[in-house]
N, C-alpha and C positions, 0 to 999 in steps of 0.2 A: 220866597226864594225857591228856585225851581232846584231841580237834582243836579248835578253836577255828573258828566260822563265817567266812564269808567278808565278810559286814560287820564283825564283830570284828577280823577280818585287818585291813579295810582300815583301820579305827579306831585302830588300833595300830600302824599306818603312818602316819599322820597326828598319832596321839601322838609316835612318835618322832622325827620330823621337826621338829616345835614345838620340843622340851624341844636337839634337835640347834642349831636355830638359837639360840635362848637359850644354851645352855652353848656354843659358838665365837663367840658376838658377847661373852661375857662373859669366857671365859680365851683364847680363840686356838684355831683347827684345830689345832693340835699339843700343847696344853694339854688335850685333853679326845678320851679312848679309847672304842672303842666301847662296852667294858666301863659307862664311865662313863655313858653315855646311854642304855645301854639299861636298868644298875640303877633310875638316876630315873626310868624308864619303868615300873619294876618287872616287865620282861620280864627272859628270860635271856639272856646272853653270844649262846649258838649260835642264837638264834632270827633274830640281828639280820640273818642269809646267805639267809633264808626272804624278805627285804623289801629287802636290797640286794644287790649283784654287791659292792659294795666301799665304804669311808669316803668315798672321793671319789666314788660318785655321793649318797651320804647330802649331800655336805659342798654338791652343786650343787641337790639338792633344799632345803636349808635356808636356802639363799642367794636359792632363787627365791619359798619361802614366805616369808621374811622384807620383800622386797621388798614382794610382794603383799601384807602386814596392814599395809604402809607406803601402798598405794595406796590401801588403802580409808580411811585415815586422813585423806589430802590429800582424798578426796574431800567430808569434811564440814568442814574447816575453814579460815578464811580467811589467806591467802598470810602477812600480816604475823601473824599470832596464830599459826600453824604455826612460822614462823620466831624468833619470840620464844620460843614454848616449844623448841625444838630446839636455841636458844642461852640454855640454861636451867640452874643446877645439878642441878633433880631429872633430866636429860637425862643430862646427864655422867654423876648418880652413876649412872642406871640401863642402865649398857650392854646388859644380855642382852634390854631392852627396847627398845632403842633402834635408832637408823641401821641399817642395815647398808652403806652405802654407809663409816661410818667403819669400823663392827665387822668388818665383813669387808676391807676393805681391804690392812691390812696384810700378812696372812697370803696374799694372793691376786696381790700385785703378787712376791712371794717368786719363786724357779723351782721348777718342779715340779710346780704347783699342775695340775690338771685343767683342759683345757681346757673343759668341761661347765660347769664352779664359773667359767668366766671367763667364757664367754660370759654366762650367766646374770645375774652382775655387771653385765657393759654395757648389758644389757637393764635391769636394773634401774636402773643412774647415767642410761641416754638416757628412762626415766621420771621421774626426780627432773628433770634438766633440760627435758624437756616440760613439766611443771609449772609451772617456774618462766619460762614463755620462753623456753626457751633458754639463758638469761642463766645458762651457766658460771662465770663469776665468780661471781656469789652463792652458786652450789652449792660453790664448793673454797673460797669463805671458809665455808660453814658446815662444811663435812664437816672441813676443819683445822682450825677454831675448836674444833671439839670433840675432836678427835685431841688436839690440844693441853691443852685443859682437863683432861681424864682424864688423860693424863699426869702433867700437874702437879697434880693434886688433895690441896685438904689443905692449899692455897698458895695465896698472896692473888694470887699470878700469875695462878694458874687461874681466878678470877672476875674480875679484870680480862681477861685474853682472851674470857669470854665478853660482858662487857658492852662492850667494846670493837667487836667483832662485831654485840652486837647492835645499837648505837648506830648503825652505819656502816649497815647493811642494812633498819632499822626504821624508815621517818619518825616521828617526832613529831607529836603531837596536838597542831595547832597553835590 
């Protein structure tokens, strides 16, 4: 099999990185092998050492791409319609598309974890909170509201916590 060019390289850097932050915001960094992201990538196993030093800098570049398709997001939509969808079941059900501020969360407060994949994190949550004001509180009742809702999915808990949330956080069209 012959080399692959050097936009293809970086193209398939950039695939593997996508389908990385999707499959760890969807099972967990510890749920999902290299092996794993790089078959849906439909590269091989050994290739993946050609594009990184190791899973934890895979795991702080997936962390910062994910942030980023989250900024461009806030950028066209309005604060309470962002927020209403974000405290939303299709939200919940769709983790590997969703937060990373929840999806990654868990896995990243752990010890162990890269300081790279952490730093990356704060940069990302002190963007969600620039967004929103500042106003922390709204950001850890959404980021919980939805930790919680996934948890409990499947249970009328779990749409009550998000409509509860949303209630609290959304004015009404008065």
């Amino acid at each position: 099999m012959g080399r692959v060019s050097q936009a293809q390289a970086q193209e398939n850097r950039k695939q593997i990185v996508r389908i990385a932050a999707r499959l760890f915001r969807e099972r967990g960094v510890a749920g999902v092998s290299v092996a794993d992201v790089m078959a849906e990538a439909g590269l091989t196993h050994g290739g993946f050492y050609k594009h990184f030093a190791s899973k934890e800098a895979l795991v702080a570049e997936a962390v910062a791409q994910a942030f980023a398709q989250r900024a461009d997001l806030l950028a066209t939509v309005p604060r309470d319609a962002f927020i209403a969808g974000y405290l939303s079941a299709a939200h919940r059900d769709a983790a590997g598309d969703g937060c990373p501020s929840a999806g990654f969360g868990g896995d990243l407060a752990r010890a162990g974890q890269d300081a790279g994949a952490r730093a990356e994190y704060a940069r990302g949550v002190e963007m969600y909170a620039d967004w929103l004001d500042g106003d922390l509180a709204t950001l850890s009742t959404m980021v919980g509201a939805i930790i919680l809702a996934r948890a409990t999915a499947g249970t009328d808990v779990s749409d009550r916590i998000l409509a509860t949330a949303r209630d609290r956080l959304v004015p009404r069209a008065v």
